[in-house]
C-alpha positions as semicolon CSV with decimal commas, in nm:
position;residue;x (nm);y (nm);z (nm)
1;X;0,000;0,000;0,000
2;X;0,168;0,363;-0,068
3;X;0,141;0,661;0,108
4;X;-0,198;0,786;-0,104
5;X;-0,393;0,497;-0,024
6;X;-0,251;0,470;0,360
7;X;-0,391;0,859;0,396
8;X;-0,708;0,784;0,278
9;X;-0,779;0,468;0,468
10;X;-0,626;0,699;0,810
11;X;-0,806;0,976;0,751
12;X;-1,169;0,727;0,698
13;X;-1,066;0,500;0,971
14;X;-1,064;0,812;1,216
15;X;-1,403;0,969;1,021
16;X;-1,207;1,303;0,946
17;X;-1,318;1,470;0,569
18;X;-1,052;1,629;0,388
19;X;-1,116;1,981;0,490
20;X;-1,111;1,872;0,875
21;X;-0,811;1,717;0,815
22;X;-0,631;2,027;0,604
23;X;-0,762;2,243;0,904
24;X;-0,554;2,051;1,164
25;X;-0,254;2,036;0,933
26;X;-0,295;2,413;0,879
27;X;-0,322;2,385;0,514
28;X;-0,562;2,359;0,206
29;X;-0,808;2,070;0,112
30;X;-0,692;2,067;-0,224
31;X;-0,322;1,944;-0,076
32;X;-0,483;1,650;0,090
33;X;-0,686;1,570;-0,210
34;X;-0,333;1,586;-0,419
35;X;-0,180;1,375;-0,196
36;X;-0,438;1,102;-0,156
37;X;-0,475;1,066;-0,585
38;X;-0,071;1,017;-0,501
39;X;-0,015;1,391;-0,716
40;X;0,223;1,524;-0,479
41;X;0,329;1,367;-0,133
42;X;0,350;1,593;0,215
43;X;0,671;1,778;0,344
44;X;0,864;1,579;0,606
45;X;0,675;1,807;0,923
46;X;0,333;1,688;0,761
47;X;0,440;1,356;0,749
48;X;0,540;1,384;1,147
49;X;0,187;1,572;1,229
50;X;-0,013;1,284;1,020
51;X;0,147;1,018;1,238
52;X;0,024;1,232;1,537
53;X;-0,289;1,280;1,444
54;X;-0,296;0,912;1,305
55;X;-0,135;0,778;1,593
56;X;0,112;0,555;1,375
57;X;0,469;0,592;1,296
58;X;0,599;0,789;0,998
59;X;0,775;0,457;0,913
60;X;0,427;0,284;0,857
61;X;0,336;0,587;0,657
62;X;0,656;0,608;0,391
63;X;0,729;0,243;0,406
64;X;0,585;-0,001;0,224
65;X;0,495;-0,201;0,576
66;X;0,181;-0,278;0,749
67;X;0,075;-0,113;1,056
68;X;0,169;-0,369;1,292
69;X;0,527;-0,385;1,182
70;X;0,553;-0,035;1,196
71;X;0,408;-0,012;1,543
72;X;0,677;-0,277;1,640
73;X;0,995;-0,085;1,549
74;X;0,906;0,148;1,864
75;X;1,114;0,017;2,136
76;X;0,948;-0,062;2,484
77;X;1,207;0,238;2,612
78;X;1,003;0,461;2,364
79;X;0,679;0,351;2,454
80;X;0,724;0,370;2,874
81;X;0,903;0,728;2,795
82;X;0,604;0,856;2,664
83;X;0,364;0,678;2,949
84;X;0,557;0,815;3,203
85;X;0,584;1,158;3,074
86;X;0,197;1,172;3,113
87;X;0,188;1,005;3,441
88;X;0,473;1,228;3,594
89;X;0,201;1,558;3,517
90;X;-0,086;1,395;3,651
91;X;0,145;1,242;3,935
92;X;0,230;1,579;4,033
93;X;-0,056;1,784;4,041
94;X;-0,206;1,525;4,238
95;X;0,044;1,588;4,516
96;X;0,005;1,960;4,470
97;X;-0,358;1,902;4,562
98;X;-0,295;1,644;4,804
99;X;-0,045;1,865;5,055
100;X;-0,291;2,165;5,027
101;X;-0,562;1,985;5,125
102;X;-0,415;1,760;5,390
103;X;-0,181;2,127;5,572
104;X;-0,568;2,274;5,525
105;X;-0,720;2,007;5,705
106;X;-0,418;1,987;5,949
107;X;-0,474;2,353;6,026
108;X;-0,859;2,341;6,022
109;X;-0,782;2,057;6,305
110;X;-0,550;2,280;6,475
111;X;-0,779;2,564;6,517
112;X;-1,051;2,341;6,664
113;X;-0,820;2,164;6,948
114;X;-0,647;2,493;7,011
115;X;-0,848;2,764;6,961
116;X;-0,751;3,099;6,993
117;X;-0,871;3,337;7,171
118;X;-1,126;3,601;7,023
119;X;-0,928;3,951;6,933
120;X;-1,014;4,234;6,784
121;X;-0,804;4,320;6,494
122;X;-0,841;4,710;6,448
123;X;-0,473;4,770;6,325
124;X;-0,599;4,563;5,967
125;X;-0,927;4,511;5,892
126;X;-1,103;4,684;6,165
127;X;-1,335;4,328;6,267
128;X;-1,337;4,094;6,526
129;X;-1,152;3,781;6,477
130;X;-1,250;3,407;6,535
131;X;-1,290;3,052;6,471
132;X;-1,031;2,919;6,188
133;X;-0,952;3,303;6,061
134;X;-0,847;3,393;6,414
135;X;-0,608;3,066;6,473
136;X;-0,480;3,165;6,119
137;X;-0,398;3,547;6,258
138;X;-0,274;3,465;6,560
139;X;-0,044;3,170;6,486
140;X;0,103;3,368;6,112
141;X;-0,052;3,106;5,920
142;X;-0,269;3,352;5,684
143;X;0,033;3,324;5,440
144;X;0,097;2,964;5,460
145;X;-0,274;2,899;5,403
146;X;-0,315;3,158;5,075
147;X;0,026;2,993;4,973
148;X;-0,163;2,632;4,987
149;X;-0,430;2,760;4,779
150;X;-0,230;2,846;4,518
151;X;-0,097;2,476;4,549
152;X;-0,420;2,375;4,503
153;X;-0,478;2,565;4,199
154;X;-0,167;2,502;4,032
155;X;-0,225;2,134;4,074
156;X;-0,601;2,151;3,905
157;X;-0,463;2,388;3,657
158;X;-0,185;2,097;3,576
159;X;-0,477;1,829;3,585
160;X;-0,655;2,063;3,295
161;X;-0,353;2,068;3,104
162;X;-0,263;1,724;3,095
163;X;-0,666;1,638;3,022
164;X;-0,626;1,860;2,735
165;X;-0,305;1,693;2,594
166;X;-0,489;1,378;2,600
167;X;-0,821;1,524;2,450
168;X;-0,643;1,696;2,189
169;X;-0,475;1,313;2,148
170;X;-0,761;1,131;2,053
C-alpha cells in the first residue's frame, strides 16, 4: 500500500473529511486531495503531524509495511518514555492538591483543638476575629494557608492541562 492509499484509509478509519483534516494540518483541502490521488506527497513536518494525528509511525506511513510492523519498530524504552511523561504531570498535580488539602485540614484541626482566643483586629481590617480566621492570625498562618491555595490551583490547573493533551490526542 503507498502513502496515497494509507492517507485515505487513516483519515476514513478516524471519520475526518478532507477539509477537517487540512484544518488541523494548517493547510488547504486541495493538498490533501493531491496527496491522496498520489499527485504530490507531504513535506517531512506533515508527514510527522499525520502520524500524530494518526497515531502511527511515519515509518508505517513512507514504508511499504503494514501497521503492525511499523508499530513494532518502537522500542518498549520509547513507549514507557512517553507513558511516564503523562503520568509524571498527573502524578504531580495530584500531590500539589494532596499537601494543600491535607496542611488545610491539618490547620482546620488545629484551630478546633487549640483555639484561639477572640481579638479584635483594628490595626488591619477593623473586625473581630475568630474561629479558623483567628487561629490563622494569631499563629502567622494567613500566608501559609493563601500559599496552599495556590498549590491547590496550580495542581487543578496541571490536571486541565494534561486532560487537554490527551483530548487533543484522541
Amino acid at each position: 500500500m503507498n502513502l496515497a492509499e494509507k492517507l485515505h484509509q487513516l483519515r476514513n478509519r478516524h471519520n475526518l473529511s478532507q477539509e477537517q483534516l487540512a484544518d488541523k494540518l494548517g493547510i488547504s483541502r486541495q493538498s490533501i486531495s493531491k496527496w491522496e490521488s498520489a499527485q504530490s506527497v507531504p513535506e517531512i513536518d506533515k508527514i510527522v503531524q499525520l502520524s500524530e494525528i494518526f497515531g502511527v509511525t511515519t515509518d508505517y506511513l513512507l514504508k511499504d509495511i503494514d501497521e503492525c510492523s511499523a508499530n513494532s519498530v518502537l522500542s518498549d524504552g520509547d513507549k514507557n518514555q512517553n507513558s511516564s511523561g503523562k503520568k509524571l504531570l498527573s502524578i504531580i498535580a495530584v500531590i500539589c492538591m494532596a499537601f494543600s488539602v491535607i496542611s488545610i485540614f491539618v490547620m482546620w484541626t488545629l484551630s478546633k483543638i487549640y483555639p484561639a482566643p477572640i481579638i479584635f483586629n483594628n490595626t488591619t481590617t477593623g473586625r473581630w476575629l475568630v474561629g479558623f480566621y483567628n487561629f490563622l492570625w494569631n499563629h502567622e498562618l494567613e500566608g501559609f494557608y493563601k500559599l496552599c491555595w495556590l498549590i491547590a490551583l496550580a495542581g487543578i490547573v496541571l490536571l486541565f492541562v494534561d486532560g487537554l493533551k490527551h483530548y487533543r490526542k484522541k
